[in-house]
C-alpha positions as CSV (number, residue, x, y, z in Angstrom):
1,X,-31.9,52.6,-8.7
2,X,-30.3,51.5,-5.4
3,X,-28.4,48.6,-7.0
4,X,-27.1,50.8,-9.8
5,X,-26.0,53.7,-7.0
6,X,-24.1,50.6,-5.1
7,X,-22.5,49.4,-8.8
8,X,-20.5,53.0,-9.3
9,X,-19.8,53.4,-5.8
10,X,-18.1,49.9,-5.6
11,X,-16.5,50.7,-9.1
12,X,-15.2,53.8,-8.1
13,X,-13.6,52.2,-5.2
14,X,-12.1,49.7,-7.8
15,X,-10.2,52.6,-10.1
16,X,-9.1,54.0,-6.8
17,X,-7.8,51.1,-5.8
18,X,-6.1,49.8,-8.9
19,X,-4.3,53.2,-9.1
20,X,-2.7,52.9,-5.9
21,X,-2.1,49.5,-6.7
22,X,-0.2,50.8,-10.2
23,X,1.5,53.1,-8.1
24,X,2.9,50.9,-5.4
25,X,3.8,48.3,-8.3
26,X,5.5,51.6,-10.4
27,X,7.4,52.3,-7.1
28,X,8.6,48.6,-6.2
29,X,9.8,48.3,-10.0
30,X,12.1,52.0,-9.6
31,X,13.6,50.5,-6.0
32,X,14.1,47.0,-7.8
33,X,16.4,48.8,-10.8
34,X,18.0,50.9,-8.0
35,X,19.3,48.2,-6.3
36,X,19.9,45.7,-8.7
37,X,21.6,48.7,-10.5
38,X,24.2,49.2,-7.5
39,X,24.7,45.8,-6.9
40,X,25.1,44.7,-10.6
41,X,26.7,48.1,-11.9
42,X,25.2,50.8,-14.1
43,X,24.5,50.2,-17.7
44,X,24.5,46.2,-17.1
45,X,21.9,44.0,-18.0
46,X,19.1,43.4,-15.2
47,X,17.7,39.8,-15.1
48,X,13.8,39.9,-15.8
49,X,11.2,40.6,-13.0
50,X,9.8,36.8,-13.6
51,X,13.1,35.0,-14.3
52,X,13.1,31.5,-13.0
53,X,15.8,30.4,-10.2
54,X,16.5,26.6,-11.0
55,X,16.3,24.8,-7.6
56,X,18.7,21.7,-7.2
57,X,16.7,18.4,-6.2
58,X,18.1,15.6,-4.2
59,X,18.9,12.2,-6.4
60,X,15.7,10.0,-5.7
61,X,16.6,7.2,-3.1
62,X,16.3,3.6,-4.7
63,X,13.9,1.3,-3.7
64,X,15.3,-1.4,-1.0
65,X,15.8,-4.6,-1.9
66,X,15.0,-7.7,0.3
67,X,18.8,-9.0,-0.1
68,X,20.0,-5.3,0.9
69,X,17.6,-5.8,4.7
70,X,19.5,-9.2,4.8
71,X,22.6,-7.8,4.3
72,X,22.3,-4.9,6.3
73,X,20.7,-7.2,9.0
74,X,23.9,-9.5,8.7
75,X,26.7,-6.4,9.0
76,X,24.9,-4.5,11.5
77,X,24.0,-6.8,14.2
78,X,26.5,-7.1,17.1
79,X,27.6,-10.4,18.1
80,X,25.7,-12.7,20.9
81,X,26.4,-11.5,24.1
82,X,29.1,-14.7,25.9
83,X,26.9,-17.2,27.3
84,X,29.0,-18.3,31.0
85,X,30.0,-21.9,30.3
86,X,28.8,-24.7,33.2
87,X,32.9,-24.6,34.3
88,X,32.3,-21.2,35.9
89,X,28.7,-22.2,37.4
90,X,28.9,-25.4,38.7
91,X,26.6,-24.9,41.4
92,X,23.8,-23.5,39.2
93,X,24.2,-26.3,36.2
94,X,24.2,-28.8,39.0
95,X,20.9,-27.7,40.4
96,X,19.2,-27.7,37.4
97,X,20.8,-30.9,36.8
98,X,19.3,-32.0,40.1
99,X,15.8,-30.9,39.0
100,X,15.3,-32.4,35.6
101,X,16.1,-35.2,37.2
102,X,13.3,-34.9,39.7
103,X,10.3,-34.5,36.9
């Protein structure tokens, strides 16, 4: 008896629920003609509530080819720092000179 009390109380909160539900769905439907109807203009067409918007997509990115890194590797990397030649260090080149001679 208890289960079938708790049954129509929690349907009864159902239909009272799904009419204000109806209601608030009636109501955003009337707004949506109103302004659709001032923006669009009386008498014209209205697109449908579930019309589709088409969403452009980005072209895929191809795959990246091994010769495309080498390239890329080739154009992109600055050129060698200058070494100094042993004309503007002489005291340095000679002094290694000096120790691999030594070993």
């Amino acid at each position: 008896v208890v289960l079938t009390l708790q049954a129509q109380l929690l349907a009864r909160e159902n239909a009272a629920k799904l009419a204000r539900l109806r209601s608030r769905i009636a109501k955003a439907a009337v707004a949506r003609q109103t302004a659709l109807g001032s923006i669009v203009g009386e008498g014209a067409e209205l697109p449908p509530m579930s019309a589709r918007v088409e969403i452009p997509t980005a072209k895929p990115i191809p795959p990246i080819t091994v010769g495309q890194l080498v390239y890329d590797a080739i154009v992109n990397t600055p050129p060698p720092e200058s070494v100094p030649s042993a004309a503007m260090l002489p005291g340095l080149v000679a002094s290694f000179g000096d120790a691999s001679m030594r070993l």
